[in-house]
C-alpha positions in Angstrom: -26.4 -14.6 -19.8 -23.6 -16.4 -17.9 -20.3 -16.9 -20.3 -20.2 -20.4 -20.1 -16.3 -20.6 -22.1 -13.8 -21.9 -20.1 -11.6 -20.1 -18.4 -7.9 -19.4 -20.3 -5.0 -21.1 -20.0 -2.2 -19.8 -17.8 0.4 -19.1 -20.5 3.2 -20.5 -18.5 1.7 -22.6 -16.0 5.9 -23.8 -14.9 6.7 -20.4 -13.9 4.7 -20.5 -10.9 5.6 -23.8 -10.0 9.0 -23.0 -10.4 9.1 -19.6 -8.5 7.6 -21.7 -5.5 9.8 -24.4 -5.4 12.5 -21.8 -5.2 11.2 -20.3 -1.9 10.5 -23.8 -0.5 14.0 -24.3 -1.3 15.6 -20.9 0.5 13.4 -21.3 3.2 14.8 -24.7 3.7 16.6 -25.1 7.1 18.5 -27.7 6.2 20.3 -26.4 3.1 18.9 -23.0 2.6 19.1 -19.3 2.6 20.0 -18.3 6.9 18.7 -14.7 5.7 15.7 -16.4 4.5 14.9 -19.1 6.8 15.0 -16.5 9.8 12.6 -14.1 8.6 8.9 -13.7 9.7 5.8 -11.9 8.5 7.0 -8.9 10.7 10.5 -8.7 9.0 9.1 -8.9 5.4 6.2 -6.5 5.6 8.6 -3.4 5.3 10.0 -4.7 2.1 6.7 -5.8 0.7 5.4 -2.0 1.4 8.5 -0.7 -0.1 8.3 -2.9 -3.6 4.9 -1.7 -3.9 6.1 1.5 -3.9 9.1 0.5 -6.7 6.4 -0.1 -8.4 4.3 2.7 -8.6 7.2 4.8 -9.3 8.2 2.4 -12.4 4.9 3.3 -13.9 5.8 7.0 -12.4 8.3 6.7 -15.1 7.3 4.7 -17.7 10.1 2.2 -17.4 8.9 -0.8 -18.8 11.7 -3.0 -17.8 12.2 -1.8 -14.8 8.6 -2.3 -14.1 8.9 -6.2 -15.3 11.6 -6.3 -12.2 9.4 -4.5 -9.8 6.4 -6.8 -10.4 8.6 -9.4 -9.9 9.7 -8.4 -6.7 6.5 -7.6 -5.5 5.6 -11.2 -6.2 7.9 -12.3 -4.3 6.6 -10.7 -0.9 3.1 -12.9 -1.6 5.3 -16.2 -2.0 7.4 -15.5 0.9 4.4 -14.5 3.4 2.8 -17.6 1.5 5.8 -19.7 2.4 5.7 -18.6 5.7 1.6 -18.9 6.1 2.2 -22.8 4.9 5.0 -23.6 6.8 3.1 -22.3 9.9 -0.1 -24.2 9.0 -2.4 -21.7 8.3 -2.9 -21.5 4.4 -0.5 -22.0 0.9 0.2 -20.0 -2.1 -3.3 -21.9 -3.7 -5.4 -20.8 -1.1 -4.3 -17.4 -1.8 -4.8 -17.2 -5.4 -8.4 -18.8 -4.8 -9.2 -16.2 -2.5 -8.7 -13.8 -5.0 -10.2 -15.4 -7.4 -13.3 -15.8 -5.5 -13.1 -12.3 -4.9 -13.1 -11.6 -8.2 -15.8 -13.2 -9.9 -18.1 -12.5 -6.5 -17.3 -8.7 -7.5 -17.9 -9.0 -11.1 -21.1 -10.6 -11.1 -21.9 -8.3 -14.6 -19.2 -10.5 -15.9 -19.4 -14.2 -14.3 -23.1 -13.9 -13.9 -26.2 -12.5 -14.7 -26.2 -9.5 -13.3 -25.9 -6.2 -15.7 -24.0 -2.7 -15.2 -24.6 0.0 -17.6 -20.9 1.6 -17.3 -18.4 2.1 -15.5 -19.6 4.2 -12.7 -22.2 1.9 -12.0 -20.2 -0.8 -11.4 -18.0 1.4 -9.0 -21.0 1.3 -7.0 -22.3 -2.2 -7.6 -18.3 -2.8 -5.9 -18.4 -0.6 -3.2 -22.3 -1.9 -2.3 -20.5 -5.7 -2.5 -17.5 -4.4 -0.5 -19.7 -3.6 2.7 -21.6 -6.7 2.5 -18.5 -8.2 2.8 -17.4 -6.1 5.9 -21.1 -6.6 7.2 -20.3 -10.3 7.0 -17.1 -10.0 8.9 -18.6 -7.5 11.8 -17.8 -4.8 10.3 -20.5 -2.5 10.8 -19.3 0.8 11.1 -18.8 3.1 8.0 -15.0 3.6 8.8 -14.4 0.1 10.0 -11.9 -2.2 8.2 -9.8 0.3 6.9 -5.7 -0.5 7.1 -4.5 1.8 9.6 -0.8 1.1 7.9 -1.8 2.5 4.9 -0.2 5.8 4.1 -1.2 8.7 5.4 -2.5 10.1 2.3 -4.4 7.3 0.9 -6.1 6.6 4.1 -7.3 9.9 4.6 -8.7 9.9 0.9 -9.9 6.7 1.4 -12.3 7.9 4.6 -13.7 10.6 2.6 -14.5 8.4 0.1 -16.3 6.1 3.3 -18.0 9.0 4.8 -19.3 10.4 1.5 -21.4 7.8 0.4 -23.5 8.3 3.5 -23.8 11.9 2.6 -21.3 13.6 5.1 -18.9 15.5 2.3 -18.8 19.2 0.7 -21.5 19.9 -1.3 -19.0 21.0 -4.1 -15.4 21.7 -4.3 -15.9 25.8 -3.7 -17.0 24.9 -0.3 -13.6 23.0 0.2 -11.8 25.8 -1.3 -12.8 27.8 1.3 -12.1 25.3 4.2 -8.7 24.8 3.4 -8.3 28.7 3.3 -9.6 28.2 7.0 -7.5 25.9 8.2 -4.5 27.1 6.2 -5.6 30.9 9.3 -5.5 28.5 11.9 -2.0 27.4 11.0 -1.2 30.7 10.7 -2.6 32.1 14.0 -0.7 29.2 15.5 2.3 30.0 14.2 1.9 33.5 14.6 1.4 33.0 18.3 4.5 31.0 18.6 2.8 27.7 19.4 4.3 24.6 20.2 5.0 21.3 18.2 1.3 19.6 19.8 -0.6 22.2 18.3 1.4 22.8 14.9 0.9 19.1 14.4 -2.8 19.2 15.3 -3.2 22.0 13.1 -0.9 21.0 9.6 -2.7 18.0 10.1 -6.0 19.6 9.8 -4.9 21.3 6.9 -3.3 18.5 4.9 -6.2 16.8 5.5 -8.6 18.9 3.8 -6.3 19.4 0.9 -6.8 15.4 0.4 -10.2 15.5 0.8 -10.7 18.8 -2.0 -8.1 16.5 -4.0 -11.0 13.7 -4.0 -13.4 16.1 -4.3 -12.0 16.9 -7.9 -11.5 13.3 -8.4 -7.7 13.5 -8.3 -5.5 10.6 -6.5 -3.8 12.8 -4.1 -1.3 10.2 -3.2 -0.2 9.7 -6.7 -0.5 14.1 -7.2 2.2 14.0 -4.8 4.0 11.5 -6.1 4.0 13.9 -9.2 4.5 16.9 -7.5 7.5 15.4 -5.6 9.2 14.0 -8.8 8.4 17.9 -10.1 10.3 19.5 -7.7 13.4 17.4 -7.8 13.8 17.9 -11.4 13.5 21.6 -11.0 16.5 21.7 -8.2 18.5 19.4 -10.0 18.2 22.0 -13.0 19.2 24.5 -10.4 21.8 22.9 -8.8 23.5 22.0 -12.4 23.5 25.7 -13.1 25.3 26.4 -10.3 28.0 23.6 -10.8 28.4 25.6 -14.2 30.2 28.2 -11.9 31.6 25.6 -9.5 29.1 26.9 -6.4 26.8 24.7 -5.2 23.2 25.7 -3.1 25.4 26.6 -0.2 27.2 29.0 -2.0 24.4 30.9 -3.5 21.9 33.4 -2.3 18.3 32.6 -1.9 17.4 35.3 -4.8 19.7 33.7 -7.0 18.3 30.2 -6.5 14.6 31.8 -6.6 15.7 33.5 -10.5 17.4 29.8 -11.2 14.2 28.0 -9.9 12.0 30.3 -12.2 14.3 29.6 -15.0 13.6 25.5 -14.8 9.9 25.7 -14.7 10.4 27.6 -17.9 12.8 25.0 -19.3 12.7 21.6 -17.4 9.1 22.0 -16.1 
């Protein structure tokens, strides 16, 4: 049955209002912010993709605080493109949140109607199944169409596996992807090997990397955020090694690869 309660209260409905007025206020030109009032959707969109990232690496860390700052930040972006969108004639900050909210309960129908999802796996599809209705509706009718080409590299490449799957073309299991990134990882190798130039080295690492993502999805890991991991990993580890060295005042430079290869060994052992 649908919950008839009403919806809840926003806990501090000022907030908003208040966070709002201050844009209005910055992007002002008689009075306001020159930095703000000059900028344009094409000026802010590197700094919206960058909090977005502060953000994932404040949960990265576990940094409460700092993740209250990031989410502020990233809030933000959507007021200033807002601000800009309004100012330009084209929508407002309400229009925005009513588009998501639309989205929302039209994706939840288990929730804000009658419709009923036995877990959680069958609401992943019940999404994905509204998802390209929605794309059907825009005319978007191929399997791949409507995906961000700015996303990175990574998550798009994940993300089109994840497309292509659900119309059967994927691995049958992750052995079978085992053994194609052992294949592409010999066709790096014979290009390397026959001293080939930067088109077909790119081509190739390409091909490879690829396939990694896709045996990442395949074992239902985020490969984006395993790299992420893996990234944060490796600077601990040299930062161990680079303080051991500053114990004898040398630094990387100073030291042979053998050395730093016995140092390395020692961090996974103590830093991880």
């Amino acid at each position: 049955m649908k919950d008839d309660r009403p919806d809840p209260t926003p806990p501090h409905p000022g907030a908003m209002s208040r966070l709002l007025g201050i844009m209005a206020r910055l992007r002002d030109p008689e009075g306001g912010c020159p930095w703000d009032v000059e900028q344009t959707f094409a000026t802010i969109a590197p700094h919206t993709l960058e909090e977005a990232y502060e953000v994932a690496d404040a949960i990265e860390r576990g940094d409460m605080a700092d993740l209250k700052d990031e989410l502020g930040d990233l809030l933000l972006q959507v007021v200033f493109h807002a601000r800009i969108a309004e100012e330009a004639g084209h929508f407002a900050f309400p229009d925005v949140v009513a588009a998501i909210a639309d989205k929302l309960e039209r994706r939840h129908p288990h929730v804000f109607g009658d419709a009923i999802v036995e877990d959680a796996a069958a609401q992943t599809d019940a999404w994905e199944t509204l998802k390209r209705e929605e794309r059907a509706a825009k005319a978007h009718h191929g399997v791949l169409d409507g995906l961000t080409v700015g996303l990175p590299a990574t998550v798009r490449a994940q993300k089109i596996g994840n497309r292509v799957a659900r119309v059967g073309f994927d691995w049958s299991d992750p052995n079978r992807l085992l053994d194609k990134v052992q294949e592409e990882l010999d066709e790096v190798r014979v290009e390397v090997n026959a001293g080939a130039g930067a088109d077909r080295l790119t081509d190739e690492v390409g091909d490879l990397m690829f396939t990694c993502v896709q045996l990442a999805r395949k074992l239902s890991v985020d490969a984006e955020s395993a790299l992420r991991h893996t990234n944060t990993k490796f600077e601990r580890r040299f930062r161990h090694l680079e303080s051991r060295l500053a114990e004898t005042g040398r630094g990387p430079a100073d030291a042979a690869l053998e050395e730093m290869e016995a140092l390395w060994q020692e961090a996974k052992g103590e830093v991880g």
